[in-house]
matplotlib code that plots the C-alpha trace (Angstrom):
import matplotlib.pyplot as plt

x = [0.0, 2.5, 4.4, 1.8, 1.3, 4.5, 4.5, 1.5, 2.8, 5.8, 4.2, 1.9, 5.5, 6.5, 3.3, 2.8, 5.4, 5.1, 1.8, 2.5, 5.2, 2.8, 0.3, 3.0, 4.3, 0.7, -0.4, 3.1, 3.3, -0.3, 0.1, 4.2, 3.3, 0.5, 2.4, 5.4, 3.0, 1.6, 5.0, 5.9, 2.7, 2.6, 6.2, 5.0, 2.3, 4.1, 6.8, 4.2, 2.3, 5.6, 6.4, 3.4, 3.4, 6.9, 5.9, 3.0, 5.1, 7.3, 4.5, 3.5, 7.2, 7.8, 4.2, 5.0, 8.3, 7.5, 3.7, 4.0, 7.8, 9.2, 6.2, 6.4, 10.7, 9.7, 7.0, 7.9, 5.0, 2.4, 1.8, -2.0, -4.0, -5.9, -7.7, -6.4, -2.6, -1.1, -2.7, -1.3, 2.1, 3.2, -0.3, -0.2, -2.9, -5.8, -6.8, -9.2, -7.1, -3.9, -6.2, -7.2, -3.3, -1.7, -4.7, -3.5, 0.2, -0.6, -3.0, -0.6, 1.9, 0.8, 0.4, -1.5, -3.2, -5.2, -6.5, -9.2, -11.0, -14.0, -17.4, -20.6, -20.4, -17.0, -16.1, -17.3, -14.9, -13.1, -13.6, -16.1, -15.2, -16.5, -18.5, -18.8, -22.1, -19.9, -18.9, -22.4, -24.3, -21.2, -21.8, -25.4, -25.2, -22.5, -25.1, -27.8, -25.4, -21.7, -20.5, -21.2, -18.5, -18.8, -17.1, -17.0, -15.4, -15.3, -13.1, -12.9, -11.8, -8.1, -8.2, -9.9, -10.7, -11.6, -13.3, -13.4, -14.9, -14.7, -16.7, -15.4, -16.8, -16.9, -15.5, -16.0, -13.0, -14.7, -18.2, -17.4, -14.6, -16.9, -19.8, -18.2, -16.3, -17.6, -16.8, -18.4, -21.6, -23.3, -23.3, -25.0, -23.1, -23.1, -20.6, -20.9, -22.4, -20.7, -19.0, -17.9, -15.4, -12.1, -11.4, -9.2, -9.2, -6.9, -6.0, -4.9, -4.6, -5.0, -2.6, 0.1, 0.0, 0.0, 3.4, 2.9, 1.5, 4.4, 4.7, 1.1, 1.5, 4.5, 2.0, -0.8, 1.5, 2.9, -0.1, -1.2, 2.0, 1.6, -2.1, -1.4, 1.8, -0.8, -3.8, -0.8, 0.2, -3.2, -4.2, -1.4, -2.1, -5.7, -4.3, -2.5, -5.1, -7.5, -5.0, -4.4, -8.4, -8.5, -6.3, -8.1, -11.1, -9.5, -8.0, -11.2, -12.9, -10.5, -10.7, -14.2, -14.5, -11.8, -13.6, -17.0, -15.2, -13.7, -16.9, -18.3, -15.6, -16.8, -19.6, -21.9, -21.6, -17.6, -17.4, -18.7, -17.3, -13.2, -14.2, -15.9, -12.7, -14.8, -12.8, -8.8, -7.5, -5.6, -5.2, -7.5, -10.3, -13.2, -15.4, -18.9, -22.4, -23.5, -26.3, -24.7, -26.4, -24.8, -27.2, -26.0, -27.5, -28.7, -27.1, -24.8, -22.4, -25.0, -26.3, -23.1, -22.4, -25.5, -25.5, -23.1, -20.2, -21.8, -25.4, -24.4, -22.4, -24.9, -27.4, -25.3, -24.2, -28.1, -28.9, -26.0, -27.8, -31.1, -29.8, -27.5, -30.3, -32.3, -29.7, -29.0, -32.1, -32.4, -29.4, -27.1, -23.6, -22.1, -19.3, -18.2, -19.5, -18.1, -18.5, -22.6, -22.4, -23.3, -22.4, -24.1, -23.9, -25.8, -24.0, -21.0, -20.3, -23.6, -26.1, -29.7, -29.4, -28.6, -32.6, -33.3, -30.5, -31.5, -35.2, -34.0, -31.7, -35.0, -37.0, -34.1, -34.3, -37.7, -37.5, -35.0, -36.4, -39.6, -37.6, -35.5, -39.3, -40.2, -36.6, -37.3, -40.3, -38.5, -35.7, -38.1, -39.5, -36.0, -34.9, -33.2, -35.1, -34.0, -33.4, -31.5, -32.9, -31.2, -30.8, -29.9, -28.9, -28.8, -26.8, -26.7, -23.0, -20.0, -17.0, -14.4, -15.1, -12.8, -9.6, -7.4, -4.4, -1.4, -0.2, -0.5, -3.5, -6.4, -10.1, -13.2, -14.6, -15.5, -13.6, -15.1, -17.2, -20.2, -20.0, -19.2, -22.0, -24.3, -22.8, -23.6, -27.0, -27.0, -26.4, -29.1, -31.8, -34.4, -34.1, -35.9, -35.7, -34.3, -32.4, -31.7, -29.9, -31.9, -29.9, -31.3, -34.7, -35.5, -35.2, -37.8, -39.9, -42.8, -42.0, -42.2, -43.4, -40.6, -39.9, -36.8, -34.1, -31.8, -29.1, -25.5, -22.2, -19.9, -15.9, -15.1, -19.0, -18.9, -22.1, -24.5, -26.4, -30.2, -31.3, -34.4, -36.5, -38.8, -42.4, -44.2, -44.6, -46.4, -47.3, -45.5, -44.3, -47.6, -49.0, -46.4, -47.1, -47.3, -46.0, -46.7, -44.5, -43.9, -42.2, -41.6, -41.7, -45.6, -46.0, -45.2, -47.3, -46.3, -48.9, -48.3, -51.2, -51.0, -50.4, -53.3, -56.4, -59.9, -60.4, -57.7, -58.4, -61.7, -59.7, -57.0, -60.2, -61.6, -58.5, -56.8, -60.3, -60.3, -56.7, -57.8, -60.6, -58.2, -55.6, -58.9, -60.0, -56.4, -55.4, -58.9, -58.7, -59.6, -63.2, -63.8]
y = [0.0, 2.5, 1.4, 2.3, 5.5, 6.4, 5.9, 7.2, 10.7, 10.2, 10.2, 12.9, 15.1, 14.1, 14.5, 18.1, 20.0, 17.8, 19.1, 22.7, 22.1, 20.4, 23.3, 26.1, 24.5, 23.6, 27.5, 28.7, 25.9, 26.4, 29.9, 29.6, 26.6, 28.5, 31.6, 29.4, 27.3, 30.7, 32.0, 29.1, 28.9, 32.7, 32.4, 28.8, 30.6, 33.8, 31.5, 29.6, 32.8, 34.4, 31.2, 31.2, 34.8, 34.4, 32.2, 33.4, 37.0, 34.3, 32.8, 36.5, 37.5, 34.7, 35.0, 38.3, 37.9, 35.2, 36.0, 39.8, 41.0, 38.2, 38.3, 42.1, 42.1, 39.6, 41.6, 43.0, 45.5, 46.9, 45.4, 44.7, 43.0, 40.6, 37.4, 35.0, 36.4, 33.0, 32.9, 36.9, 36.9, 40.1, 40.5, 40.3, 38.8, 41.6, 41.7, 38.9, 36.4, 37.4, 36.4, 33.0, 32.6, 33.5, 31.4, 28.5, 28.8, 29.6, 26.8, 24.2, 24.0, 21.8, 25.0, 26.2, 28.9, 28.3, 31.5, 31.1, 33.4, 32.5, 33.4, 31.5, 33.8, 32.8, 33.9, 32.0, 29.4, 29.4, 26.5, 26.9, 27.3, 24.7, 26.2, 24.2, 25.4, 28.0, 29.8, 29.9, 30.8, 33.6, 35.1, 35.3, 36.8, 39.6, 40.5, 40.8, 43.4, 43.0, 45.0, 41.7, 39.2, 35.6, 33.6, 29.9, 27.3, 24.0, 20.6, 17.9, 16.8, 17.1, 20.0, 23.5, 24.9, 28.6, 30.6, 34.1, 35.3, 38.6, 40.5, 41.1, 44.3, 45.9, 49.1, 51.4, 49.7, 46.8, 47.7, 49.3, 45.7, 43.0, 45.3, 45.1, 42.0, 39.3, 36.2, 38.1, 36.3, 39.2, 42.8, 44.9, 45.3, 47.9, 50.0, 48.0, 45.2, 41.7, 39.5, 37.0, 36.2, 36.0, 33.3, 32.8, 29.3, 28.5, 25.3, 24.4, 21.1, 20.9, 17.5, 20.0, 22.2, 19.6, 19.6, 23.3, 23.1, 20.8, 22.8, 22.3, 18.4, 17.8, 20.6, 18.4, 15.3, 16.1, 17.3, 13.5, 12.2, 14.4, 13.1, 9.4, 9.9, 12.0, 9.2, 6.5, 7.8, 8.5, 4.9, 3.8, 6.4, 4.9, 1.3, 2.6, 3.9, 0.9, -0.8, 1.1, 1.3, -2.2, -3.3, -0.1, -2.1, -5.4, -3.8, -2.1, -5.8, -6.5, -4.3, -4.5, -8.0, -7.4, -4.7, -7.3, -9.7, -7.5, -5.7, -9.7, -8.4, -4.8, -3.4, -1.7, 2.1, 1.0, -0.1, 3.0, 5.5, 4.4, 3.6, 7.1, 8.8, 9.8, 8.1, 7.2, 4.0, 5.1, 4.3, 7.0, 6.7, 9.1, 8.9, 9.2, 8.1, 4.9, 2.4, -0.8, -4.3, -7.6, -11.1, -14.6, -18.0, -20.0, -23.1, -23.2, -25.7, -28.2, -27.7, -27.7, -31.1, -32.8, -31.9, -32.4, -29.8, -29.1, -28.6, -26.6, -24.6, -24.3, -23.3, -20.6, -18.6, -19.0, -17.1, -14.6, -13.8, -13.6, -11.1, -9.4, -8.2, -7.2, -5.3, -3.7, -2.7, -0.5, 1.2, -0.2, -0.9, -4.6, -4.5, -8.5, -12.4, -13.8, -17.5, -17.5, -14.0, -10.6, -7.4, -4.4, -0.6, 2.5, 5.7, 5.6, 6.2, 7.5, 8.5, 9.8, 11.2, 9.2, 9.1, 8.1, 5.4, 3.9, 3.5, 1.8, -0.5, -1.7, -1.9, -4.3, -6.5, -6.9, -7.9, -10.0, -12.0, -12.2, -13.5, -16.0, -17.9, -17.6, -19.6, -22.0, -23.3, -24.1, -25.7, -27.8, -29.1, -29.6, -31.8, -29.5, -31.0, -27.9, -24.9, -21.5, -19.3, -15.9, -13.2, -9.6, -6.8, -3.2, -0.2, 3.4, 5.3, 6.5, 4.5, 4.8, 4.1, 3.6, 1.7, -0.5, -2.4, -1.5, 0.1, -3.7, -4.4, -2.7, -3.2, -1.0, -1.6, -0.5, -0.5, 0.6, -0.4, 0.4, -2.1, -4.3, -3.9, -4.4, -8.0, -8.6, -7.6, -9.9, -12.4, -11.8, -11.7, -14.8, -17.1, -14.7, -11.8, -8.2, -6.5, -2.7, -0.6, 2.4, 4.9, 2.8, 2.2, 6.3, 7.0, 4.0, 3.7, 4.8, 1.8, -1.1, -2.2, -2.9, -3.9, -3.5, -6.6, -6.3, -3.7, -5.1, -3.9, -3.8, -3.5, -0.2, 1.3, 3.1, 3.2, 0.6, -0.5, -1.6, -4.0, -3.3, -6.6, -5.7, -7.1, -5.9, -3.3, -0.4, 1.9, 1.3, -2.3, -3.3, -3.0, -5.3, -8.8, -10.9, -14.7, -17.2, -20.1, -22.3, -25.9, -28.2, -32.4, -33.0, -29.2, -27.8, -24.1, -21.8, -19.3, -16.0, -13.8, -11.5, -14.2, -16.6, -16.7, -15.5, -19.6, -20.1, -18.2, -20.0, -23.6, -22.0, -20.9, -24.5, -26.0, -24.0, -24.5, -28.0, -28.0, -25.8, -28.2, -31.4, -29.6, -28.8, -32.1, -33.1, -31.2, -32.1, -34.7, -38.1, -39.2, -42.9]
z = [0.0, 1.2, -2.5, -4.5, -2.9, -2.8, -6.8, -7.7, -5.7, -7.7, -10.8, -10.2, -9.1, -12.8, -14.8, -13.2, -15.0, -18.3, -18.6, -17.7, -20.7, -22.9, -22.6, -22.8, -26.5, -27.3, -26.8, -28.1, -31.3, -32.7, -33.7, -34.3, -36.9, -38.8, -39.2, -40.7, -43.1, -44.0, -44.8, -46.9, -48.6, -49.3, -51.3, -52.8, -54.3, -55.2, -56.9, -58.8, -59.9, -60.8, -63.0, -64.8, -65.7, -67.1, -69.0, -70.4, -71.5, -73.3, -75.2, -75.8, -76.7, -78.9, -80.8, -81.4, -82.4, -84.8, -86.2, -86.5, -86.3, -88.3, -90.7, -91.1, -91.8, -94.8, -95.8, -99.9, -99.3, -97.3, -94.3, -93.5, -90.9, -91.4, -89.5, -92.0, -92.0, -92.5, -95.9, -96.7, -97.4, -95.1, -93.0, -89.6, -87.3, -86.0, -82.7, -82.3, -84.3, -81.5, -78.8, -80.1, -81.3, -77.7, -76.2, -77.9, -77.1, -73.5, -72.8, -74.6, -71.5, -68.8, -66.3, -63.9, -66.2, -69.4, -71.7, -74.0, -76.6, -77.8, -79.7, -80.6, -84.2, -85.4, -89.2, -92.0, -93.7, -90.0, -87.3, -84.9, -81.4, -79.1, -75.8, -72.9, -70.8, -68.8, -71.3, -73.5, -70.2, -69.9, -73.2, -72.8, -69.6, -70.2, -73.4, -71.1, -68.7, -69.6, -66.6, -64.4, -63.5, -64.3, -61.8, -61.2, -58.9, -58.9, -58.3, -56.2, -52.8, -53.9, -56.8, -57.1, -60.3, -60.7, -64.4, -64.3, -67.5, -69.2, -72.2, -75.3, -76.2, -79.4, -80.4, -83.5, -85.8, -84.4, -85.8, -89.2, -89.8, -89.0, -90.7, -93.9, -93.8, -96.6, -93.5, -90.9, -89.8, -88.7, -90.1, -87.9, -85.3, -83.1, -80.8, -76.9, -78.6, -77.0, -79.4, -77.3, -74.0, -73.1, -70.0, -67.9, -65.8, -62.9, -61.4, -58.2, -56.8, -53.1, -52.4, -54.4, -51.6, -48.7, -47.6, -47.4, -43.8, -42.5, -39.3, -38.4, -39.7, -37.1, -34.4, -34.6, -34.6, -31.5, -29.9, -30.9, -29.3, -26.8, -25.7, -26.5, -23.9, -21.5, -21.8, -21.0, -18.3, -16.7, -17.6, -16.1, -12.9, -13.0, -13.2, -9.6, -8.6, -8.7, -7.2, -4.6, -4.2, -4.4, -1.5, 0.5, 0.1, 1.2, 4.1, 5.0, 4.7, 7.1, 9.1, 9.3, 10.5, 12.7, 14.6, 14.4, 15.9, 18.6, 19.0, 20.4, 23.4, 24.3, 25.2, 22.3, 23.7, 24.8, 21.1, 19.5, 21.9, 20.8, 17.0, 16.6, 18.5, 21.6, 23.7, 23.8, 24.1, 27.5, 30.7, 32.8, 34.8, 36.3, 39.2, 38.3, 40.3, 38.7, 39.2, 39.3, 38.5, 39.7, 39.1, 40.1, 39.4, 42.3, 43.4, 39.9, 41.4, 41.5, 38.3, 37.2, 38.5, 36.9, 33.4, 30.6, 29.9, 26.6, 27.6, 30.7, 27.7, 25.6, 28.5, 30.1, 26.7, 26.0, 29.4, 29.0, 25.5, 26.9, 29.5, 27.4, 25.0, 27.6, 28.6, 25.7, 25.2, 28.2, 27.0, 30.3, 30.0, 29.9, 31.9, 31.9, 32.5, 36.0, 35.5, 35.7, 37.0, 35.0, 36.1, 34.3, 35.3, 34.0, 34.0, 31.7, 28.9, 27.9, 30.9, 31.0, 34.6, 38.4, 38.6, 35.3, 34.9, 38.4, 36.6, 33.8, 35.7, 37.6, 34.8, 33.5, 36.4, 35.9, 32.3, 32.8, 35.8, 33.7, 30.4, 32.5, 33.6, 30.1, 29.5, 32.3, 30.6, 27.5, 29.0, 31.3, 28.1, 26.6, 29.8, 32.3, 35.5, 37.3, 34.9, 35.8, 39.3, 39.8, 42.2, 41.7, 43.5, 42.4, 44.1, 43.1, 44.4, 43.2, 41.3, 39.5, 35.9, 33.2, 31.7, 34.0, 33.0, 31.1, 28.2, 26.2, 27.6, 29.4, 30.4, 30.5, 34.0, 36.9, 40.8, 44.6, 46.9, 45.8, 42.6, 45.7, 47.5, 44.4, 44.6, 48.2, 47.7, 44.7, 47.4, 49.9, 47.2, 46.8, 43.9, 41.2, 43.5, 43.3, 46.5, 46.5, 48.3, 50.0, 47.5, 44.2, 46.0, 46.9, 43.5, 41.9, 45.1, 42.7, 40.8, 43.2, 46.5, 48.9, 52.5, 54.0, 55.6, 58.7, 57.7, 56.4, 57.1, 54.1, 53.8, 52.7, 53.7, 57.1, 57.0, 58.0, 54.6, 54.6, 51.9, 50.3, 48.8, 46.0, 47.1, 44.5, 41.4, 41.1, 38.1, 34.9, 35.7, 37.6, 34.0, 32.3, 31.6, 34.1, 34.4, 37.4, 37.6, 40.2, 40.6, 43.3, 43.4, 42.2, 40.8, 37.5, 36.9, 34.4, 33.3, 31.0, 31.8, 29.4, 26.3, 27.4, 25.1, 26.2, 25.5, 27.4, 30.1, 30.6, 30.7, 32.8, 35.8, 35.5, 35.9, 38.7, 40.0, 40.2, 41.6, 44.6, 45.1, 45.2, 47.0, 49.8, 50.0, 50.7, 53.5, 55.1, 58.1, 56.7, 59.1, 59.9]

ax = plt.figure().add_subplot(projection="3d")
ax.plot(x, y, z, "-o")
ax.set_aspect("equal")
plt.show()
């Protein structure tokens, strides 16, 4: 455990500053690799566009050079222009014919720019131009307003293609040639009329221009390295993590079971005082005014001696259980199991007041004397001839409460007279009884009916002690459920008022009725 954490802190030390680096480069690289690609695409594209128009002044210097210099220095006379020049020894071409000439030479090389000129009214006797659908929707727009640009792009995924289209407009020489001209096929031309277009088309493929945004290409493939290093390393952090999570859980298994199982050795409120850090595990004590509870089984020994080591097992962890929930339930505090002896005290560490804890104590007793008849009867009819009796004293006084021992190993109990005395009392109780002492017995004398026994002296009491022997209840416990059992050679009575039947109760009267009667008729003088 301590390995794993150890490592996962080390990785976290690591993976802090390579991610403040990583973001630092990522916000820095971004705009540092666009404004390089931008750079090198600008002069890609300046050196491409300064390529192409060298080029096309050489197509225009050489045409010129050969088709109208070189025609007009062999020339024997008058030089004339003309649209068939080739067939006029010293013509050269006129205007329209140089534009479909250069057009030709310029759109032979295998460049980037292409030049067309073009009409749908060519000359007679001369071949017809052929129109794709841009270029006849382009002439017949620019003659519906010429002074409106004809634009198109197109392409694929990997190429763009752009036509940009322009009017060719005619102008007076225009008008008064083509008027007159026997080949022209239309002679009323006017001055702004359109006679056809002049395009230019420029293509640019897009893979060309890839390697153009290198610098973003090894950006982006570093911020990919970058997350695929970032996503391992929190995978591998996670993996720790869940590791580390896991065995947490294992230990806290442990742990768990390890505190059920020593929670089977404490009492409940001693139990959830130290887990819940109320109280330290230390050697220190208090004095506080308790009401202490000590019970005892009658005649154990003998018991002991006539049943089986298991049974008598069995039996006595069943009546520690019994009382033990019974103790719980009235909130008291378990302090240990003395061979068949319990000793319980109210008090500490929770308390509800010296009155109030004194009341509870009794009400306790009660239950428990009334549980333990309950018991009786089932054992009877499991085969204990002579099931469990017990007598209990209670005492209210001062002790010293707390944890005794060493620093290896301490117990949560209670020391002083006063638990002492609870024991005598314990002892000086009937079978099924309760004994108090006058300090427990002024503060629940509301609750039972009690007559007091010859005083006692005790060790470490200077004061003379007078027992208390509960008679009887009154109010809250008179209304409990009652139970009468009784058993002697010849006499087995066990009756649970409260649980008989309204049937029941009818066969219970004619049957205790018929027992008085034999039990009259018995005890009468026999007559002769």
């Amino acid at each position: 455990m301590a390995g794993l954490r150890e490592q996962i802190a080390r990785e976290q030390r690591t993976m802090g500053p390579l991610l403040v680096a990583a973001v630092v480069v990522g916000l820095i690289g971004l705009p540092v690799a666009a404004w390089l690609d931008l750079r090198d695409l600008s002069e890609r594209m300046l050196r491409t566009q300064a390529s192409e128009i060298s080029r096309i002044i050489d197509d225009m210097r050489g045409f010129y050079g050969s088709d109208v210099v070189g025609r007009v220095l062999k020339a024997d006379g008058a030089v004339t222009a003309t649209h068939n020049y080739r067939d006029v020894p010293g013509a050269i071409p006129i205007p329209a014919t140089l534009s479909i000439e250069l057009g030709k030479r310029i759109s032979a090389h295998d460049g980037s720019v292409k030049y067309r000129f073009v009409s749908d009214l060519p000359f007679k006797g001369r071949e017809p131009h052929q129109l794709d659908t841009f270029e006849r929707n382009a002439i017949s727009a620019f003659r519906a307003n010429p002074s409106e640009p004809i634009i198109e792009a197109s392409g694929s995924l990997l190429d763009r293609h752009v036509r940009a289209a322009a009017p060719v407009v005619m102008g007076q020489v225009c008008v008064n040639c083509h008027n007159s001209h026997p080949d022209s096929p239309k002679t009323d031309w006017k001055v702004g009329d359109v006679r056809g277009i002049q395009e230019i088309s420029v293509a640019q493929p897009i893979g060309a221009n890839v390697l153009s945004f290198k610098y973003l290409l090894l950006y982006f493939g570093f911020a990919a390295a970058a997350g695929l290093t970032f996503i391992f390393l929190q995978r591998r952090q996670s993996a720790l993590v869940h590791g580390m999570n896991t065995e947490l859980a294992e230990a806290n298994d442990f742990l768990a079971a390890i505190s059920l199982k020593i929670a089977k050795y404490l009492s409940p409120q001693i139990y959830k005082s130290i887990f819940s850090g109320q109280k330290d595990v230390t050697i220190a004590t208090e004095r506080k005014k308790l009401t202490i509870f000590f019970s005892d089984i009658k005649d154990f020994t003998a018991i002991a001696e006539r049943l089986q080591p298991e049974d008598l097992t069995a039996l006595l962890n069943e009546y520690f259980t019994e009382m033990s929930m019974i103790a719980l339930k009235h909130e008291a505090t378990v302090d240990k199991f003395i061979g068949d002896a319990l000793l319980v005290f109210f008090g500490d560490p929770e308390t509800k007041g010296v009155e109030e804890d004194a009341r509870a104590c009794l009400r306790m007793a009660v239950d428990m004397q009334r549980r333990l008849e309950q018991l009786n009867r089932l054992w009877r009819d499991r085969g204990i001839e002579q099931p469990f009796r017990a007598r209990m004293g209670i005492n209210t006084g001062y002790c010293n409460v707390g944890n005794f021992g060493s620093d290896d190993r301490m117990d949560y109990t209670i020391i002083g007279a006063e638990a002492n005395l609870a024991a005598r009392l314990q002892s000086i109780a009937e079978p099924g009884g309760i004994c108090l002492s006058y300090e427990t017995y002024a503060l629940v004398r509301d609750l039972v009916r009690a007559r007091p026994l010859a005083p006692i002296a005790m060790k470490g009491i200077s004061r003379e002690v007078v027992p208390y022997e509960v008679e009887g209840l009154l109010g809250e416990l008179a209304q409990r459920p009652q139970v009468i059992s009784e058993h002697a050679t010849g006499l087995d009575l066990f009756l649970d008022v409260e649980a008989i039947d309204e049937n029941g109760v009818e066969r219970a009267k004619k049957r205790l009725s018929e027992a008085l009667l034999a039990l009259t008729a018995r005890s009468k003088p026999a007559t002769f």
